[in-house]
C-alpha positions as CSV (number, residue, x, y, z in Angstrom):
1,X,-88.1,-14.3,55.1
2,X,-86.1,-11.6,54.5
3,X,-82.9,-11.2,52.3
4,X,-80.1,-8.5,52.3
5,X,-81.3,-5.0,49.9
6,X,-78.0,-3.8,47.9
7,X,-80.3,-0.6,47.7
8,X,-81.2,-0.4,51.3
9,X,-78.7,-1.5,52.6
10,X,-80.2,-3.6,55.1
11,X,-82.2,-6.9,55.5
12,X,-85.8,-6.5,53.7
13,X,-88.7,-8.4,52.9
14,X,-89.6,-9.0,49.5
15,X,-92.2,-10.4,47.1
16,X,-92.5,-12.5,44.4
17,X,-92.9,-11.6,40.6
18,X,-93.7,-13.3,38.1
19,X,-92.6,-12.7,34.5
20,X,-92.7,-14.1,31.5
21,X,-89.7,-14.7,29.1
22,X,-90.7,-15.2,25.6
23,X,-87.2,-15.9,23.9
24,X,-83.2,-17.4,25.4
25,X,-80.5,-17.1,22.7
26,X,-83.0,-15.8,20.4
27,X,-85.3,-19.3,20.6
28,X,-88.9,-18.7,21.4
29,X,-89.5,-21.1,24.8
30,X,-92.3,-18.5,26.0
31,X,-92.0,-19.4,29.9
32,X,-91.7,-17.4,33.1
33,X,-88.9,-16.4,35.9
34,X,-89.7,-15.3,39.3
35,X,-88.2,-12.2,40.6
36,X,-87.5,-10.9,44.2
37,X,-88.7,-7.8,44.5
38,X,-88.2,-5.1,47.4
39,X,-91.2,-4.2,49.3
40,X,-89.0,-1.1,49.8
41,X,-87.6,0.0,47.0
42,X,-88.8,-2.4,44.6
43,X,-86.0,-2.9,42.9
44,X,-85.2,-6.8,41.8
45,X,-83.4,-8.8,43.9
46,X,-80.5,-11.6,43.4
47,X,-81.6,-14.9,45.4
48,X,-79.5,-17.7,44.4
49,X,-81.9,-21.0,45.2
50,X,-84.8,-19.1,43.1
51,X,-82.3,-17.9,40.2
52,X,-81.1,-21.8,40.0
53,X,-85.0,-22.8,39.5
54,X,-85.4,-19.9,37.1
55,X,-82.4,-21.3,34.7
56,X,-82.9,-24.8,35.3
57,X,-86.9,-24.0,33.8
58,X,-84.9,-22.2,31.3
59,X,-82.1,-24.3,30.4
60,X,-83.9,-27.2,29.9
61,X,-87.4,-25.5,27.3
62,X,-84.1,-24.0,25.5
63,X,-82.1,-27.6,25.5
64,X,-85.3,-29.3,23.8
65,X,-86.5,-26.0,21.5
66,X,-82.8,-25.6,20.2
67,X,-81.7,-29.4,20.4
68,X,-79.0,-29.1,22.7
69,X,-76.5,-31.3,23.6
70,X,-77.4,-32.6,27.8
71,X,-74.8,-32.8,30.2
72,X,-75.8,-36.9,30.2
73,X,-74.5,-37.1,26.6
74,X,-71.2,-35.4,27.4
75,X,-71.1,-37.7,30.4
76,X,-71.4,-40.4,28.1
77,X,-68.9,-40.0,25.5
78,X,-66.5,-39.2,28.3
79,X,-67.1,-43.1,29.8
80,X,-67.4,-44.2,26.3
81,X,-63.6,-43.7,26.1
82,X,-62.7,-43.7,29.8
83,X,-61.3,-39.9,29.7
84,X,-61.9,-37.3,32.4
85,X,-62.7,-33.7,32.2
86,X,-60.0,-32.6,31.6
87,X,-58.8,-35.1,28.5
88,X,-62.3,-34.1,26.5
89,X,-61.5,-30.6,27.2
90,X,-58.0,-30.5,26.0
91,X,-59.6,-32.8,23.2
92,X,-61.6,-30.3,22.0
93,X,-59.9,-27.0,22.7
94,X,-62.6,-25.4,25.1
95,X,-61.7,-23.3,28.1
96,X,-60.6,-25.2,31.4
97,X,-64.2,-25.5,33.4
98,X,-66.1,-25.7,30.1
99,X,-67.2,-29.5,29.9
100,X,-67.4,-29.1,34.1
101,X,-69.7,-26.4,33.6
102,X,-72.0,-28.2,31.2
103,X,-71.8,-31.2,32.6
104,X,-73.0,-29.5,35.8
105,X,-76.1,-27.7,33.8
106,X,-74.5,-25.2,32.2
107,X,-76.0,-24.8,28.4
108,X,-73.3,-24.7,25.7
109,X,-73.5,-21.9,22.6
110,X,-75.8,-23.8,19.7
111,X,-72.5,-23.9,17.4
112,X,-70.6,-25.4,20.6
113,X,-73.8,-27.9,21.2
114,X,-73.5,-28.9,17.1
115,X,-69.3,-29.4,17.7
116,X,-69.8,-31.4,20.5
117,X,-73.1,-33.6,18.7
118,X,-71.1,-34.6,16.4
119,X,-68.0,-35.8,17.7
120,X,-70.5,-38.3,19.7
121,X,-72.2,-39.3,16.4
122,X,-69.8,-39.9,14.6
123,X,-66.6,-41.8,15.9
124,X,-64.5,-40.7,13.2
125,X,-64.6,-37.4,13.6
126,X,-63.6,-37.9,17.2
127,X,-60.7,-39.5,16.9
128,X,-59.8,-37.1,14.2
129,X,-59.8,-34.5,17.1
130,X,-58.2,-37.1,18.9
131,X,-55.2,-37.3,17.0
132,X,-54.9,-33.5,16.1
133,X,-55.0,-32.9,19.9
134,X,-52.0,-35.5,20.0
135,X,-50.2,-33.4,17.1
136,X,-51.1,-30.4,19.1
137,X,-49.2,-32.3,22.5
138,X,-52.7,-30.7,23.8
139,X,-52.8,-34.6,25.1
140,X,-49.8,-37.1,26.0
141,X,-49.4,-40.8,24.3
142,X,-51.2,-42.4,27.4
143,X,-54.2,-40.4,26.7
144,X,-54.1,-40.9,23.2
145,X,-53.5,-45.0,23.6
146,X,-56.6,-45.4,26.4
147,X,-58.9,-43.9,23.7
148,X,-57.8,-45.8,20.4
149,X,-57.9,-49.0,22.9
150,X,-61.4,-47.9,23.4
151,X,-62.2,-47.7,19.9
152,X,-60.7,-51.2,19.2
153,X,-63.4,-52.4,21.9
154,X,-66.2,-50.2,20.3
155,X,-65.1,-51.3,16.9
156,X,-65.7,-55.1,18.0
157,X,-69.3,-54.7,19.7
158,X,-70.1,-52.5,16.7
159,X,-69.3,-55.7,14.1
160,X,-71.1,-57.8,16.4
161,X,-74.2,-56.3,16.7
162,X,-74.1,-55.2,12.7
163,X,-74.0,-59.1,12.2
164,X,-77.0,-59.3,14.1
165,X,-78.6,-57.0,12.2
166,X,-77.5,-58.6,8.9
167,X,-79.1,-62.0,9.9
168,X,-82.3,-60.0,10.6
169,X,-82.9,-58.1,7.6
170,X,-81.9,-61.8,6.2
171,X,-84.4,-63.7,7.1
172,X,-87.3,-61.0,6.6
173,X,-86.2,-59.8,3.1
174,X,-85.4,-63.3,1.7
175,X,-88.2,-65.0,-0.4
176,X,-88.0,-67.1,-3.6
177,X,-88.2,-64.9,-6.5
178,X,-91.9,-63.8,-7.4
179,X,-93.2,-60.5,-8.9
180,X,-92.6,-58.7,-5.4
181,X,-88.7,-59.0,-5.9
182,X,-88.5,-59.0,-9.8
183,X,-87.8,-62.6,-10.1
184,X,-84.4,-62.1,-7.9
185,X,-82.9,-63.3,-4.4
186,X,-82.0,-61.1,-2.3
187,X,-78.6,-60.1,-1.9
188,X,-77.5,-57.5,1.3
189,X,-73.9,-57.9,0.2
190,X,-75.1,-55.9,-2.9
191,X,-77.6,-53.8,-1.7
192,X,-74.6,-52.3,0.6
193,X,-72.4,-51.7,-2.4
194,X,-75.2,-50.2,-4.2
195,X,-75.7,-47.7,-1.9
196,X,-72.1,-47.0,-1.6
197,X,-71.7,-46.5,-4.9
198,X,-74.8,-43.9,-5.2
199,X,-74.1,-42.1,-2.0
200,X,-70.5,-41.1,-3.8
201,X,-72.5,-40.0,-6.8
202,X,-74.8,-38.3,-4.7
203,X,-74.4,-35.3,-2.0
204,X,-78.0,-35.0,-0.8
205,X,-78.6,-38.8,-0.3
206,X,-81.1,-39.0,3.0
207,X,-83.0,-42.0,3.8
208,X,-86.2,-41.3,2.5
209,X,-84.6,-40.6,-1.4
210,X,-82.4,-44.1,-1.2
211,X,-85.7,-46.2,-0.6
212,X,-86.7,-44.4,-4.3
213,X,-83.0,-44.7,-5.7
214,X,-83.1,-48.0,-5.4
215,X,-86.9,-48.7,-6.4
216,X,-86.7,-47.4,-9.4
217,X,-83.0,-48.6,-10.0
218,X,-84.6,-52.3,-9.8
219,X,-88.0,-50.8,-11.8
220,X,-85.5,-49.8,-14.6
221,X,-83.9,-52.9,-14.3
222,X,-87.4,-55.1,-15.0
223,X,-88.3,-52.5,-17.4
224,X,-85.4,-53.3,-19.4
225,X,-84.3,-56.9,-18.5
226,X,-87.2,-58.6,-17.0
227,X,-85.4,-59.1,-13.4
228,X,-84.5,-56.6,-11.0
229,X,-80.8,-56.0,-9.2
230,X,-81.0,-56.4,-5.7
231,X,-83.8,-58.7,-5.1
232,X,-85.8,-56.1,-2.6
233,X,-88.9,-55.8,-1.9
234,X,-90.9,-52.7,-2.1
235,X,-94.4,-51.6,-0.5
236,X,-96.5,-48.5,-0.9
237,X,-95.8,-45.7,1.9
238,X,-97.1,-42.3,2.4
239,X,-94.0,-40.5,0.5
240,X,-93.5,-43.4,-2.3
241,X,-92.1,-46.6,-2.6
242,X,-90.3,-48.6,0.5
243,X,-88.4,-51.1,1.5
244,X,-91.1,-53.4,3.1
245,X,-91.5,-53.1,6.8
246,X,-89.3,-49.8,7.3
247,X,-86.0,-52.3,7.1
248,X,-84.4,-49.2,5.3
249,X,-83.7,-48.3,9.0
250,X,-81.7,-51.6,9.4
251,X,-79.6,-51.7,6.2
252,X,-78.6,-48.4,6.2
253,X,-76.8,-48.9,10.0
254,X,-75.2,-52.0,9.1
255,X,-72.7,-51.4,6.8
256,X,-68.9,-50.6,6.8
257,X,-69.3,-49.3,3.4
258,X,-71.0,-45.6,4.7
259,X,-72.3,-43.8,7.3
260,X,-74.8,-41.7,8.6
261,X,-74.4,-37.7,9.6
262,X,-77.4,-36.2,11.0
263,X,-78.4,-32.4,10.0
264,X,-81.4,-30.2,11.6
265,X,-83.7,-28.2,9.1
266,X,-86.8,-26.3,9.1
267,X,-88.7,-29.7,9.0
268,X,-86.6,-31.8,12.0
269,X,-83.5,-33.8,11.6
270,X,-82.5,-34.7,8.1
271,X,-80.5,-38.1,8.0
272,X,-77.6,-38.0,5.0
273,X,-76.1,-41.4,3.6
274,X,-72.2,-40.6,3.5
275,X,-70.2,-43.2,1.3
276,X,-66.9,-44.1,2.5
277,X,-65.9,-45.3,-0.8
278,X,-64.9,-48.4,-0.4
279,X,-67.7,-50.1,-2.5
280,X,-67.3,-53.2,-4.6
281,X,-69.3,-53.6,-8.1
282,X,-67.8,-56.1,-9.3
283,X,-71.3,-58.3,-9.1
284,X,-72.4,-56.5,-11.6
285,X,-72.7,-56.9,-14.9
286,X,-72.1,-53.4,-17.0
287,X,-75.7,-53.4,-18.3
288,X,-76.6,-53.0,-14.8
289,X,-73.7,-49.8,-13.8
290,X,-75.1,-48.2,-16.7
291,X,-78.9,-48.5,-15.3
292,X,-77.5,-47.5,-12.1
293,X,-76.6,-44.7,-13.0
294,X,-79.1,-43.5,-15.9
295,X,-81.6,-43.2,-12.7
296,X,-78.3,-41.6,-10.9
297,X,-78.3,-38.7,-13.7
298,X,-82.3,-38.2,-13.0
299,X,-82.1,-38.1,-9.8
300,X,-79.1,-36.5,-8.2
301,X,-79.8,-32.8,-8.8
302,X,-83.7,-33.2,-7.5
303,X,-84.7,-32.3,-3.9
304,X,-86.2,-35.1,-2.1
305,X,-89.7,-34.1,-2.0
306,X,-89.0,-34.0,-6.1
307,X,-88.0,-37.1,-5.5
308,X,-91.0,-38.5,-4.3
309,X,-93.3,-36.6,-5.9
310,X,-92.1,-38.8,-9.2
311,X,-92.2,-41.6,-7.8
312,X,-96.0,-40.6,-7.0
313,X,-96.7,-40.7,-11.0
314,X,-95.4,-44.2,-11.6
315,X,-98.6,-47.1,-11.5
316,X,-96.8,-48.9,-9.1
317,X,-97.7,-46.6,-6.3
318,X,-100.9,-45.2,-7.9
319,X,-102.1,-48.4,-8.4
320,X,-101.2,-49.8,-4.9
321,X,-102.6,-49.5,-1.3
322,X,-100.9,-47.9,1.3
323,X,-98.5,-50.9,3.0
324,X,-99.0,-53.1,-0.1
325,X,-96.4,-54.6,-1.6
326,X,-95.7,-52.9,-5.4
327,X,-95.7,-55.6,-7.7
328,X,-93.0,-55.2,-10.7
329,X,-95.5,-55.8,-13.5
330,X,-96.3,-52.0,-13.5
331,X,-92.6,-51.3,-14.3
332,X,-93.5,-52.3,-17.6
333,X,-94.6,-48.7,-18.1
334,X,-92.2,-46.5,-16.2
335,X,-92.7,-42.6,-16.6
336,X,-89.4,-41.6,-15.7
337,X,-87.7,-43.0,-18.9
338,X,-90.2,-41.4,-21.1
């Protein structure tokens, strides 16, 4: 086959070469490109159907190395809120073609891919940018009413399916009160409050640290009084005391009372608790705020692998089998009071 020669000036054969591309955007992806090269003049040729291979090879290592935002999710969140092109892109202040262009392949800057994340993460923050566009008359009312209606819709489904959840962790985390629970029913109502309350106290509250906030909030509890708080129970895991079968997952989606923002890191994606402050303690008896927050006070300034690494010294995980249930007995002699 041959192609037109910019250096030639005439119609050429050419070759194929094949080079290898260690880094895009300064991410390492180590892959290759083919190159047309002149058999005349060797110099490199512009072929559009094997340029479109070369960056959709690209693209996509850099997408998944990087954590990109893909055209499909963009897609999505448009359909979420029945809005065009256009609408999202007067929504969030980008140039004319730029959702087009990325929905069509194109790969967003990694501080444009973040933006765009977490407007579809997090609802709030969209129709924060909603409204501002609004303000802005970037968008008219009609725009602004089709995605609030939307939200209403989304809203709904969301309350429905958090019931569902609710009913769930129910039925696997109640038991009569044993040793397991510290001698007390469960109660979701205020677990949710519980972790309202600490995630206001607390700015680095991820997953993994709640499951020991509230173990050793209820070990404290036993220690002291002989019965725990919230009624959960706990089983050894790898990195400490859990809430049995991994229903951490479940109980921190289903409430109203905070949220979840997701962050990346050296080690993979970090999941924060956010409180939206709108917790309830009125369950609880003031002996029970105060140990709240005496474990609070020892906690809140430590990383999460500090975290964990105390709850490593406490019987009740030495003394326990990986996926055993951690009986409250060895609360009786809890290191992190002494």
């Amino acid at each position: 086959m041959k192609v037109y020669c910019p250096y030639c000036r005439k119609e050429v054969e050419y070759e194929i070469e094949k080079r290898d591309i260690k880094e895009f955007r300064g991410i390492k992806i180590n892959t290759y490109e083919n190159v047309a090269v002149c058999k005349e003049c060797h110099q490199d040729l512009y072929i559009n159907e094997i340029e479109n291979k070369n960056n959709k090879r690209i693209y996509e290592l850099y997408r998944e190395k990087a954590d990109i935002v893909k055209p499909q999710d963009i897609i999505d969140l448009r359909n979420k809120y029945n809005i065009s092109q256009r609408e999202l892109t007067a929504i969030l202040g980008f140039g004319k073609m730029t959702i087009n262009r990325y929905e069509r392949g194109g790969v967003p800057t990694k501080s444009q891919s973040d933006y765009i994340k977490l407007l579809i993460e997090n609802n709030d923050k969209f129709i924060e940018k909603v409204k501002e566009a609004l303000e802005k008359a970037n968008i008219n009312e009609k725009t602004y009413e089709k995605i609030m209606s939307q939200k209403i819709e989304t809203n709904s489904i969301l309350k429905n399916v958090r019931n569902v959840f609710k009913n769930c962790i129910n039925m696997k985390l109640n038991r009569k009160p044993d040793i397991y629970n510290g001698y007390k029913e469960f109660d979701l109502e205020l677990v949710e409050n519980i972790i309202s309350y600490i995630a206001s106290k607390v700015t680095n509250l991820t997953i993994t640290s709640m499951n020991k906030y509230l173990w050793f909030i209820d070990s404290l509890s036993f220690n002291q009084r002989g019965i725990s708080i919230t009624g959960l129970t706990y089983e050894h895991e790898k990195f400490g005391p859990t809430i049995i079968e991994k229903e951490y997952n479940d109980i921190s989606f289903i409430s109203d009372k905070y949220s979840k923002e997701y962050y990346e890191n050296e080690n993979g994606t970090t999941t924060k608790i956010i409180s939206n402050k709108n917790f309830d303690l009125s369950q609880l008896r003031d002996e029970e705020i105060e140990i709240i927050d005496t474990i609070i006070k020892i906690l809140k300034n430590k990383s999460v692998t500090e975290i964990s690494e105390l709850s490593h010294r406490e019987e009740g995980w030495k003394k326990t089998k990986r996926f055993e249930k951690i009986p409250f007995d060895y609360a009786m002699n809890l290191n992190i009071i002494k």
